[in-house]
N, C-alpha and C positions, 0 to 999 in steps of 0.2 A: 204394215198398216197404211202406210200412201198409197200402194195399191188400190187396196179395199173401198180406202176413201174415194181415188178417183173411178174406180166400177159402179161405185153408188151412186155416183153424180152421174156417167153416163146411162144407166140406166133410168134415171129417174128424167132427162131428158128423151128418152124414148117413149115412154109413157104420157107427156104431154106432147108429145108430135103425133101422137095416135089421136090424144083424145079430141085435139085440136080439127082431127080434121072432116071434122062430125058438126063444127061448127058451122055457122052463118059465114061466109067469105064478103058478106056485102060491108060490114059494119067498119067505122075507120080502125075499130081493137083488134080487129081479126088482123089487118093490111099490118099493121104494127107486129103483133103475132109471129103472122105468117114472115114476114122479114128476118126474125129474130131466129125460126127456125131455119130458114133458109142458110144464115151464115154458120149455125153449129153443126149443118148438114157434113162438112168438110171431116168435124171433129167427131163425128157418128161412124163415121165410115171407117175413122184411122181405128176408134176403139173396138168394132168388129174385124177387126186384122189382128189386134196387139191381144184382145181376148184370149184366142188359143193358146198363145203364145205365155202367157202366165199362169193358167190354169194351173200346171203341174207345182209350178214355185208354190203357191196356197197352201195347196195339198201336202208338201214336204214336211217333215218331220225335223224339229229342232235335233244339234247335236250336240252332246254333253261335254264340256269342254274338262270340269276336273270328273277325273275318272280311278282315280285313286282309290284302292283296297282302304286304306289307312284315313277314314273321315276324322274331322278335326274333333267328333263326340272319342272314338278311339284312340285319336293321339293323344288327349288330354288325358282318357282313361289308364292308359297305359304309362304316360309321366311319371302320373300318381302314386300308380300301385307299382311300378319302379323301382329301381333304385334310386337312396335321396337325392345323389349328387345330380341325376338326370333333372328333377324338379328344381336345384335350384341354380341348375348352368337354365336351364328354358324358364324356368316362373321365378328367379330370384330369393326363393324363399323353399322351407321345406313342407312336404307334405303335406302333412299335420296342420299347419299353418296355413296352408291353402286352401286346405278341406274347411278348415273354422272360418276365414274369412268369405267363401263364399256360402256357406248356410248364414251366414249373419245379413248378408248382403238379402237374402232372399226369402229371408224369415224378417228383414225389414220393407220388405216391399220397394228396394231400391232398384234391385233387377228381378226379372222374372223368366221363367223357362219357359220357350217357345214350341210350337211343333219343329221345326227345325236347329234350335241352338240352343243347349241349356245355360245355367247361369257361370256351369264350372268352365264349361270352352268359352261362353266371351268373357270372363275374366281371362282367361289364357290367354286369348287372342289379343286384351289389352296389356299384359304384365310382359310378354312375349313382347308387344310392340316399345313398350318403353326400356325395354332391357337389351334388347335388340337393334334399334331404332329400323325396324321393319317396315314398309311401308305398304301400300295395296295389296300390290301385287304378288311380295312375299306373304306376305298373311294369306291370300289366296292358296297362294301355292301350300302352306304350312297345313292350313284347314280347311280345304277342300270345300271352300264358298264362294258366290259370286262375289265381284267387286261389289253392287250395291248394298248384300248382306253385309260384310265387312264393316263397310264405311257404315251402316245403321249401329251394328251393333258397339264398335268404337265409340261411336258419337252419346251413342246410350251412356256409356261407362264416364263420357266426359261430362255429359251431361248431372251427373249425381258428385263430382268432383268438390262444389262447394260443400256439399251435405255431409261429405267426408272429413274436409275439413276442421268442419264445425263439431262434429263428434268426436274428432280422435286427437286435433291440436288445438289443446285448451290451455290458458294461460293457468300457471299454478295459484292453487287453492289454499293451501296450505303455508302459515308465518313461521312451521317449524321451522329450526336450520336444518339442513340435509345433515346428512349423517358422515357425507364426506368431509365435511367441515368441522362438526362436532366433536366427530372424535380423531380430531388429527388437528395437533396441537398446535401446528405451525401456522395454522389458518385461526384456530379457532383462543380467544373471541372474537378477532380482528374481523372477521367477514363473516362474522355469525346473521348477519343483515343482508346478505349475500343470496341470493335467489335466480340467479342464474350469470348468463352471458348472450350478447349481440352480438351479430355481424353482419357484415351486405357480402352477398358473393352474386358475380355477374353469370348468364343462365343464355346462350348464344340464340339467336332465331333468324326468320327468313323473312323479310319484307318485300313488297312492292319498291323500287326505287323514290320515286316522287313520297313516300313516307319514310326513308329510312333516316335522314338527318337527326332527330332527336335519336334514335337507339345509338347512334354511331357511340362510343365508350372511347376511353384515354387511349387506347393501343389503336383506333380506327377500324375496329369488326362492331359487326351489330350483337345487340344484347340489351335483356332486360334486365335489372336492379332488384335485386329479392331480398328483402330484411328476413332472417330467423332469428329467432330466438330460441334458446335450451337450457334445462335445467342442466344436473350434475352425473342424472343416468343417462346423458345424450339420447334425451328423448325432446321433441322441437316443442316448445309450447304456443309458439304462435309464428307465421310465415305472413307475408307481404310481399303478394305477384305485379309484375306488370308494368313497376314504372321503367320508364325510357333508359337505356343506358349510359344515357348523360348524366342523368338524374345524380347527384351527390347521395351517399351513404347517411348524412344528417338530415337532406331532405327527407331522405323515402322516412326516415324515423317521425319526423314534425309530421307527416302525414299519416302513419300510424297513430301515431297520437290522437290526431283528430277525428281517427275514423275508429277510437272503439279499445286500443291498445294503452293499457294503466298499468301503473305499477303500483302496489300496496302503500302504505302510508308507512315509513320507519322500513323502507326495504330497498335494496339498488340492486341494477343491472353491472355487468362489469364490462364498458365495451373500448373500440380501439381507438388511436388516436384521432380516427375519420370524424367521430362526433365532439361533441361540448363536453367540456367535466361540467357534470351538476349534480347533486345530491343525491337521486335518481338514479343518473348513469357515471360511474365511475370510469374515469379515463387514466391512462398512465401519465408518469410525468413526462414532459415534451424534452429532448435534447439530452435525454439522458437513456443510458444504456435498455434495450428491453426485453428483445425476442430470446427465448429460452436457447438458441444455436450460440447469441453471444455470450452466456454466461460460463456455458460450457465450454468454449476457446478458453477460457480464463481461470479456471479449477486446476492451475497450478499452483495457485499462493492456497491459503486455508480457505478465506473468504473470496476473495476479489471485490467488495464493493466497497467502493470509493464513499458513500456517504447514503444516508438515511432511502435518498429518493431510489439511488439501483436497488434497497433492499426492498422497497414496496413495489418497485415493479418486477422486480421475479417472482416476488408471489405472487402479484396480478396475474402474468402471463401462464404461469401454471394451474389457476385455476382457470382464467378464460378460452385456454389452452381444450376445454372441452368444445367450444361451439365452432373450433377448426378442429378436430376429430369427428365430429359429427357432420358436418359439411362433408370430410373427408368420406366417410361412411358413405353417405349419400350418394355420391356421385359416384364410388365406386361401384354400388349395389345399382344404379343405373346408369347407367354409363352414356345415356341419349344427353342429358343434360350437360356432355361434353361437345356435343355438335348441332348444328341446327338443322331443322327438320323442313317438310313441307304440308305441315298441317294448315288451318288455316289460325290467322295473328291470336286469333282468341283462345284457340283449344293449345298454340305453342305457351302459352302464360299457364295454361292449367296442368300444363304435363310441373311443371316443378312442385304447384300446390300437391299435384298425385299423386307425386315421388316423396313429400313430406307426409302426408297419409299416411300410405302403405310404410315407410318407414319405420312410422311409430305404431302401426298396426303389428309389422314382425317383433318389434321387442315390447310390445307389451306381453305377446306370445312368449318372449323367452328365446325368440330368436338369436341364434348366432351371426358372429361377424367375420371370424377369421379367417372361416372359406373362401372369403373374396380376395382377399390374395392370392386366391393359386388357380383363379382363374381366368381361361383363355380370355384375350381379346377380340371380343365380337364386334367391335367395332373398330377400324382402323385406325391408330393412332396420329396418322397423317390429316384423319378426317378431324381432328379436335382443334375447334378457334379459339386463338390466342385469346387470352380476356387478361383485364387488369385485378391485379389480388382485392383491389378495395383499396379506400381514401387511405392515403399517410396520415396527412394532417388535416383537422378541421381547418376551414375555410375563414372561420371566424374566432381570432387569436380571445377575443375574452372569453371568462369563466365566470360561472356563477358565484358569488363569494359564499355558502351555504357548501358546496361541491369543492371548493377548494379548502374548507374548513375539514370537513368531514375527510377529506384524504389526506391532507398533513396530519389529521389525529389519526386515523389508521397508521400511516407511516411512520411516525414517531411512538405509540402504542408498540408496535414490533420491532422498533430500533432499540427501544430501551429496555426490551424484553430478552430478545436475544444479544444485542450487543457484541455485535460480530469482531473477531478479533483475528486478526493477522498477522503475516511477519513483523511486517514494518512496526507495526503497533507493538508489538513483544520486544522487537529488538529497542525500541524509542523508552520503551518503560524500565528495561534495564538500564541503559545507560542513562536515565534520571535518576536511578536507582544507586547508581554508580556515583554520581556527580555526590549523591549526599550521606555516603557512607562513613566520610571520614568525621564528619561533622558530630560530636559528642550530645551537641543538639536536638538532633535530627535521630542520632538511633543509640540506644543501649547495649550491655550485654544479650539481652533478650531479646531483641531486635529493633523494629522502627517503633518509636513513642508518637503519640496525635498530632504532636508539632509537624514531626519527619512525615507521616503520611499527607498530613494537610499541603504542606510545601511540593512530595513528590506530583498529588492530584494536579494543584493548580500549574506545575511546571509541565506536565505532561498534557492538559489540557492545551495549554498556551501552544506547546509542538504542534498538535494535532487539533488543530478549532472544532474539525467535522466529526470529531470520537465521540463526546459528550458524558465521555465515563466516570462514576461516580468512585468515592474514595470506598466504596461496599467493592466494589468490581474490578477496581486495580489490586486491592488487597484479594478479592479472591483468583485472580490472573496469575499474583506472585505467588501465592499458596502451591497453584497447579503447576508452576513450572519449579519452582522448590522440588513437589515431588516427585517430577519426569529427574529432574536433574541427581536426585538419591538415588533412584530407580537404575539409571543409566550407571550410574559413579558404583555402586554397589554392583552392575551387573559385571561390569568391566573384573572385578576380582575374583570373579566364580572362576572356577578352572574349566576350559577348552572354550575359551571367552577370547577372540581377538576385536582389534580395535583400529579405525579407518580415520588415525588423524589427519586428513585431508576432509575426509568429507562428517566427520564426527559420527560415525554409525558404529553402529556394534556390530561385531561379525561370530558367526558360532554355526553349526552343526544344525540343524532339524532338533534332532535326539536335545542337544544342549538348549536349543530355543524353548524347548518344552519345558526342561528344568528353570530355564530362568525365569520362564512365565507365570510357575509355579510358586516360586520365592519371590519375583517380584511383579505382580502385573501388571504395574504400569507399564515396563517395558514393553508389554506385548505393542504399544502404539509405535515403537521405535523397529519395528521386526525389518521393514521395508521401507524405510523412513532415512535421511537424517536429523539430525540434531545441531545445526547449528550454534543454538543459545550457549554450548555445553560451556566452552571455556569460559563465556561471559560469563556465566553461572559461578566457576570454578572462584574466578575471582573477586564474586561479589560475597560469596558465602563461608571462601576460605577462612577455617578454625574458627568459625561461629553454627556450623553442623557438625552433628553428632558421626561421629565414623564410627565406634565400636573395635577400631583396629587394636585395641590393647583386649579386646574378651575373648576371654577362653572359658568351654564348658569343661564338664566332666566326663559328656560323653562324646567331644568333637573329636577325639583319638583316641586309639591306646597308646598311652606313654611308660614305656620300658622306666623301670627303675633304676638309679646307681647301685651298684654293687655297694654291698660290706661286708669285709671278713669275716668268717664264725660265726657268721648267722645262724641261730639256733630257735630261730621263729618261725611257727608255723604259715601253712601258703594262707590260709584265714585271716592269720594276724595280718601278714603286709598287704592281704589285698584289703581291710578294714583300715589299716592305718600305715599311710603309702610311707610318712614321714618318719616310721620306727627306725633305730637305728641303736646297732650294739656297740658297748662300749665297755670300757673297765672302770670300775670305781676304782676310790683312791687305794684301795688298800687293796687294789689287785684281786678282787672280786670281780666277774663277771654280772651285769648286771642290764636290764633291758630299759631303755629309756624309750618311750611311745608318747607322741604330739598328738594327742588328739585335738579334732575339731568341733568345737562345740556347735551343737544343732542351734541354739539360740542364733537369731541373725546377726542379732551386735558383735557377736565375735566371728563372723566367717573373712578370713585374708581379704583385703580388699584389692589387693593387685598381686598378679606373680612377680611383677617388676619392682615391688616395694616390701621384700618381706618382715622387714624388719619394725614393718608397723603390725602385723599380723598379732591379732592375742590368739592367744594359746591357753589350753587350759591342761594341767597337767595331770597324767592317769592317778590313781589309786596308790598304785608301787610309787610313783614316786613321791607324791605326799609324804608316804612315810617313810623314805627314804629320807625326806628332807627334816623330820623331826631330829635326826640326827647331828651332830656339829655342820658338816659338809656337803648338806644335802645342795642350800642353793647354788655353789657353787658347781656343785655337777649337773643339777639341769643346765644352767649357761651355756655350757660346756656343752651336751648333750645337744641343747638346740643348734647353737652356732655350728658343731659339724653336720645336724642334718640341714641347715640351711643351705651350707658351704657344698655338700654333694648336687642338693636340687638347684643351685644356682650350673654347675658345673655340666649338669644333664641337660639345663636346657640350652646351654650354650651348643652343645652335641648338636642337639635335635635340630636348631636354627639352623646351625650351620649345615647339617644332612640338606635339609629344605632350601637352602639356598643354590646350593648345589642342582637338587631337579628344577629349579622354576629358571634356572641359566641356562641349563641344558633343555629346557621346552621353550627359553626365547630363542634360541640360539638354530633351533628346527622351523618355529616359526618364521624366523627371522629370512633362513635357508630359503624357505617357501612361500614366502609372506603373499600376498593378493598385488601388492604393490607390483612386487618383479613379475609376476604374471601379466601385470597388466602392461608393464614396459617393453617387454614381451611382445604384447599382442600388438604393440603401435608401430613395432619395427616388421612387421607380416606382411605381405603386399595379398591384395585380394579380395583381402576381407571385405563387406558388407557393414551397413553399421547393425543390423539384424545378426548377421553373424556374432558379431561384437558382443551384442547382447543376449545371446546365449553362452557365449564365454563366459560372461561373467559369471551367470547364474551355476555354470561348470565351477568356477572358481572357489564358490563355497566352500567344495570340499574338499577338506588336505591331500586326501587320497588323486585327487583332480589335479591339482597345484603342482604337486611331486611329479608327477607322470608330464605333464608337461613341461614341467623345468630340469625331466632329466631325458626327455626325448629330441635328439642332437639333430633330424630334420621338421623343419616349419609341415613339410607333409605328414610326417609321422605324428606329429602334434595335433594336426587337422584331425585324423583317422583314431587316434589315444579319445581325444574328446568327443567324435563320434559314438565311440563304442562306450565310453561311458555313459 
């Protein structure tokens, strides 16, 4: 084009040298003139020299610089109708979702199709460049356009960024409680007022020097301050671009505020300790435990929380626990937002609004999130500036007293609800419990009287200040451990049932775990547990619980009968009437005496160990036997010997049974878990992972044996291998 320009000008100076000289030479304009051409004479001359000389450049033919089969309308076309995973490693998103956001885009009038570049490739071209952080010259090369098309058609997409905004993150409409809340009881009513969470996350860019001093951020890289906000489906309802990265996390809020950004009337935000508690925005308690990594160190005791405030702040964090997932989300699904770019200051502020957009544009679709985990890093991880998480603490120690009202009632509403209870607290309530057992005052046969509990409440209170438990809740506390403690004490006598008096656990079989769970379920909480409380229990409940160790059924055995000579009774009679028994009358008659047991309940034995309170009620034959002179005196007689045989068989039967349960301690005892374990402390080698599969070896008898009769540490190794 210089060229051109200066051929023009020299021509157009030859044409007045012509015309000039047709003029009058006398006049002083002409002498002025004629000067004027004389000195461009020089420059006349050089342009008919250089003339030839350029000719052919004019004439030349531009050359195509991208020359590529594969034009960016084809790359895009073929993304699409791809495979998905192709569309969402290059567009972030899947097909389907790309195909609806750009007919929406274009059926609103927000972009339009060109003779050159439809609306599908420059979305490409922009979701490609924020997913990529691709810059010119790659987007050239990608879509086979020039640099100026490029940069028009980006700046179009940047250009409709606020419009996006405005349509797709909108602040919630709806006073319902969300559903996460409502129907999840831990939360709910407590935060049923609850309508989302805040946070500030820093967003990296690239300045001029002489402007960078406000961006500079706590860690010294530049960045801008971006407030979101999100509901409970981690969808963002409102975003805040732009302020300086000095800016404070409460500031950019006061300035939200001002510019448009409300919260419903009877509804709060739940944000971090970077802001103010006010009634509005819900802050945790300061100085006391909070991020959900520390609760989880601590899930060794039942509870771990020391008092009221760590129980409102784990719930806090697990519900605000959404607007750091969703951040999360964000930044993974574009990953430019980890580095700073070289756009210009104003469209670097709009890539984060864009990224929030299209964010909530994929899941309003139904879009997935998982995928982005397992995908490559397109951007270097080297390339990611440090930035700071966000404020610890507000800046400014007071609270609104409305904001501090409104959280001590939440926090205290769930303290008194759940009423979290612990070792320490279990162990502190027995030995109260303990201290006033002797006291005739304080507890009855039946147990504790209103005195005894009022005394143990306020004694146990006084231990514990921070407990706050009511005399409803230590009564039902002791109820529950009452019944772990039967559960346990009953399971211990089941047969193939061993027992860990060191660590109070039960030991048993798989096979046997099952049966005990069956008969008793509370144990099932003890499977993998110990039980400390146990003997505290033992002693606090000793001969005031029921044990049952004196009941026997009918059908708990079969019990072999004592023998009697001459029995001339049929197998009906003695299996009907176990207690018949022959005998001779006085006069040397044989004669059949039968005890039966009346069905009536008033007279059934009440104990086998007491039979001589047992009523009896006598057969038929003997009635009229006893009409006779001598009748009562031969039932006496009659009953005393069959008592005197049934006294005599069970002493048998004990004693058989005593016998096996010596000889199954005595195998046990052989093999016990104990000497296994003594065993394994004298090994060199081990691992404490090793260790701990031993044990779990240990379980089983068959294990135990094999180890404590295998005479090398290697062969032992190799026995519980193969097991």
């Amino acid at each position: 084009m210089l060229l051109v320009s200066q051929l023009y000008i020299c021509m157009l100076k030859f044409l007045i040298r012509a015309i000039s000289t047709s003029l009058d030479m006398g006049s002083w304009e002409e002498q002025v003139r004629q000067f004027l051409l004389d000195e461009e004479e020089d420059d006349d001359e050089l342009f008919f020299v250089i003339l030839p000389a350029i000719i052919p450049y004019l004439s030349e033919e531009k050359e195509h610089v991208h020359t590529s089969s594969l034009t960016g309308a084809k790359k895009v076309r073929e993304i699409l109708e791809g495979h998905e995973s192709w569309c969402k490693s290059e567009f972030r998103m899947e097909p389907a979702i790309f195909k609806a956001t750009a007919n929406f885009l274009r059926g609103e009038n927000l972009l339009r199709d060109t003779r050159g570049v439809t609306v599908e490739e420059q979305l490409g071209m922009f979701m490609y460049m924020i997913s990529h952080n691709a810059s010119n010259q790659m987007l050239q090369k990608a879509f086979q356009h020039s640099g100026k098309t490029i940069h028009r058609k980006i700046s179009e997409v940047f250009d409709i960024v606020p419009t996006l905004t405005q349509r797709f993150v909108k602040l919630p409409s709806s006073v319902q409680t969300h559903t996460k809340i409502s129907t999840n009881s831990r939360f709910m009513p407590f935060f049923q007022n609850c309508i989302g969470a805040i946070d500030g996350t820093h967003i990296p860019i690239t300045i001029a020097e002489h402007r960078a001093p406000p961006y500079r951020n706590r860690k010294g890289t530049l960045s801008h301050n971006v407030m979101v906000a999100c509901d409970f489906d981690l969808n963002f309802t409102f975003v805040s671009c732009g302020w300086e990265g000095s800016a404070s996390d409460a500031g950019v809020l006061r300035s939200a505020i001002s510019k448009g950004f409300s919260v419903p009337e009877g509804k709060f935000y739940l944000v971090d300790g970077g802001y103010a508690n006010t009634s509005s925005f819900i802050a945790p308690y300061r100085g006391v435990r909070y991020h959900l990594n520390q609760f989880r160190r601590r899930r060794s005791s039942q509870s771990g929380y020391e008092n009221y405030k760590e129980l409102f702040n784990h719930h806090h964090a697990i519900l605000r626990n959404h607007i750091e997932r969703a951040i999360g989300v964000l930044k993974k699904r574009f990953p430019i937002l980890k580095v700073g770019t070289f756009h210009p200051i104003e469209n670097q502020i709009k890539i984060a609004a864009a990224a929030v957009a299209f964010h909530n544009i994929i899941r309003g679709q139904n879009g997935e999130k998982g995928w982005l985990d397992n995908q490559p890093d397109y951007i270097s991880p080297n390339q990611y500036v440090d930035l700071p998480e966000g404020d610890n603490n507000y800046p400014n120690d007071t609270e609104s007293s409305d904001g501090r009202a409104l959280r001590d009632q939440i926090a205290l509403q769930i303290f008194e609800k759940k009423m979290i209870w612990n070792n320490v607290y279990e162990k502190g309530l027995i030995d109260v419990m303990h201290d006033h057992k002797d006291n005739p005052r304080f507890k009855g046969q039946n147990g504790w009287n209103r005195d005894g509990w009022n005394s143990i409440t306020t004694k146990f209170n006084e231990m514990f200040p921070l407990a706050h438990f009511s005399k409803k809740q230590l009564q039902e506390k002791e109820g529950e451990l009452k019944g772990y403690f039967k559960a346990i004490r009953d399971s211990r006598n089941e047969s193939g049932v061993g027992w860990n008096d060191t660590l109070c656990m039960v030991l048993a079989e798989p096979e046997v775990w099952s049966r005990l769970i069956r008969a008793h379920p509370k144990v099932a909480r003890f499977r993998n547990r110990p039980f400390p409380l146990y003997y505290s229990l033992e002693g606090l409940y000793d001969g005031s619980v029921a044990t049952g160790e004196l009941n026997f059924t009918s059908t708990a055995a079969d019990l072999p009968l004592p023998s009697a000579p001459n029995s001339s009774r049929s197998a009906s009679e003695q299996s009907i009437n176990p207690l018949s028994t022959n005998s001779l009358d006085l006069d040397g008659q044989e004669t059949t005496s039968v005890l039966n047991v009346s069905t009536d309940a008033q007279s059934v034995p009440v104990s086998t160990n007491e039979p001589t309170q047992a009523q009896f009620v006598p057969s038929n034959q003997e009635s009229s036997q006893r009409e006779g002179g001598g009748g009562r005196k031969r039932k006496q007689s009659h009953v005393g010997s069959a008592l005197e045989s049934y006294v005599e068989f069970k002493k048998f039967q004990t004693a058989e049974t005593l016998e096996v349960l010596k000889e199954k301690k005595r195998q046990e005892e052989q093999f016990s878990i104990s000497k296994c374990q003594d065993e394994l402390k004298v090994m060199d080698g081990l691992t404490a992972e090793d260790k701990s599969y031993a044990l779990e070896l240990f379980e089983s008898a068959t294990n135990r044996e094999v180890f404590l009769t295998t005479p090398e540490h290697k062969q032992r190794n190799l026995a519980q291998a193969q097991n």
